[in-house]
N, C-alpha and C positions, 0 to 999 in steps of 0.2 A: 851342449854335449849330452848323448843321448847314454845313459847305460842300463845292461840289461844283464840279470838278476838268476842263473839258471842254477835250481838247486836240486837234484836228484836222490829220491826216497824209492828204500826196496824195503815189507815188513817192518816199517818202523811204523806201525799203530798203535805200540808200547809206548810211542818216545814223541809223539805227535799232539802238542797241547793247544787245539785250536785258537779259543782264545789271544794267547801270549801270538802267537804268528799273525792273527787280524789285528791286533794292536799294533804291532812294528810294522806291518805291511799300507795298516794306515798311516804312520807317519811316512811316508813312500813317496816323495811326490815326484821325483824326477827319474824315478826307475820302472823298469817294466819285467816283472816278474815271470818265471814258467817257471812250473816245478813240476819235474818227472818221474810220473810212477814206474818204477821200470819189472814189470814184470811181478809185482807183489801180488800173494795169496791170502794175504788179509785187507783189513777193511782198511788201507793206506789211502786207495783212492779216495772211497768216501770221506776221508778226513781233508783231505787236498781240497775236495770239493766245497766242504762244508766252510773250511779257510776263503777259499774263492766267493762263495756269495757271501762272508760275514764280513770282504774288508773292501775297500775304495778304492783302493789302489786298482792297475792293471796288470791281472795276475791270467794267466794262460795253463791248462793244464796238456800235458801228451802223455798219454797211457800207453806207454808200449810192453802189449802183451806178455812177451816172455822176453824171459831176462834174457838179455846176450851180452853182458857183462856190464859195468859202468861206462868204459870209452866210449859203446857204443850208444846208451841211453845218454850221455853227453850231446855227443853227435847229433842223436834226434834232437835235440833240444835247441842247441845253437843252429841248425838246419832250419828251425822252424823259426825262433827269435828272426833270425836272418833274414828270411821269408816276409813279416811282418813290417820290418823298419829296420832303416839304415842306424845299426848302434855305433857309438864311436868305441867302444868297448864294452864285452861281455865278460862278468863275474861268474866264476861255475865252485859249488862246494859239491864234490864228487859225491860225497854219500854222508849223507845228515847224521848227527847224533846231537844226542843232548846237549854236551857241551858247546857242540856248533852253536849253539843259540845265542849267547855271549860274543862268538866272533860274528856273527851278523848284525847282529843291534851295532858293534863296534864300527864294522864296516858301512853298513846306512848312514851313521852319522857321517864318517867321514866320507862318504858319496855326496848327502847331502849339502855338502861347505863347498867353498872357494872353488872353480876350477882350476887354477894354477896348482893346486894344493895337490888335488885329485890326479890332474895330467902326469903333475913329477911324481906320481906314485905309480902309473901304470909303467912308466920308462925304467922305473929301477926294478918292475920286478917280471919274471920270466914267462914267458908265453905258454901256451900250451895248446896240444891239438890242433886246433884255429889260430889263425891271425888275430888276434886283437880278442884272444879269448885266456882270461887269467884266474888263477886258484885265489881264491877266497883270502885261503890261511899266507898264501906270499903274498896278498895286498895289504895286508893287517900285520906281517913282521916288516914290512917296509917303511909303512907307518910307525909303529912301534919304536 
């Protein structure tokens, strides 16, 4: 089961601790990460980047220009995931924040385990935008 990892940052180079994202992103082995700059006027990207060469893992970046809101820096994101490999399911957390960080490490682990475990977790929780494209935070209260 392939899953893939789509996390979209706007101006959060405040809130972006490289390090801490290369450490979780290395213990990563079965997922494939993009994270979308959508339109930010700080140095977001370059932190994206800098996350991109410091971790092992298979992290993808798309920089879309100007912002046209999250759905649609979404969109690009699973567009391009999609593009890449056939996922059996894509994780999206719409727009990062600190506290996000907590439900990610949460959510890798339990990607990480059992497939049976992972499978009856996408079935109980709600789709979105995409087919087989689900929020972060409903795969982590389903769990829960």
């Amino acid at each position: 089961m392939k899953i893939g990892i789509l996390i979209v940052f706007r101006n959060d180079e405040s809130k972006i601790e490289v390090p801490q994202f290369s450490k979780l992103f290395a213990e990563t082995t079965k997922l494939n990460v993009c994270l979308v700059n959508n339109g930010s006027t700080d140095n977001t990207l370059k932190l994206l980047k800098e996350i991109q060469e410091e971790s092992s893992a298979t992290i993808s970046i798309i920089d879309v220009k100007k912002n046209r809101g999250h759905n649609a820096a979404i969109k690009a994101g699973v567009r391009y995931l999609k593009s890449i490999e056939e996922f059996s399911y894509i994780l999206c957390l719409q727009k990062y924040s600190t506290k996000d960080f907590i439900i990610l490490e949460k959510v890798f682990t339990i990607v990480q385990q059992e497939k049976d475990i992972v499978k009856s977790l996408f079935t109980k929780t709600k789709q979105f935008i995409h087919k087989n494209v689900f929020s972060l935070h409903g795969v982590l209260e389903k769990a829960s």
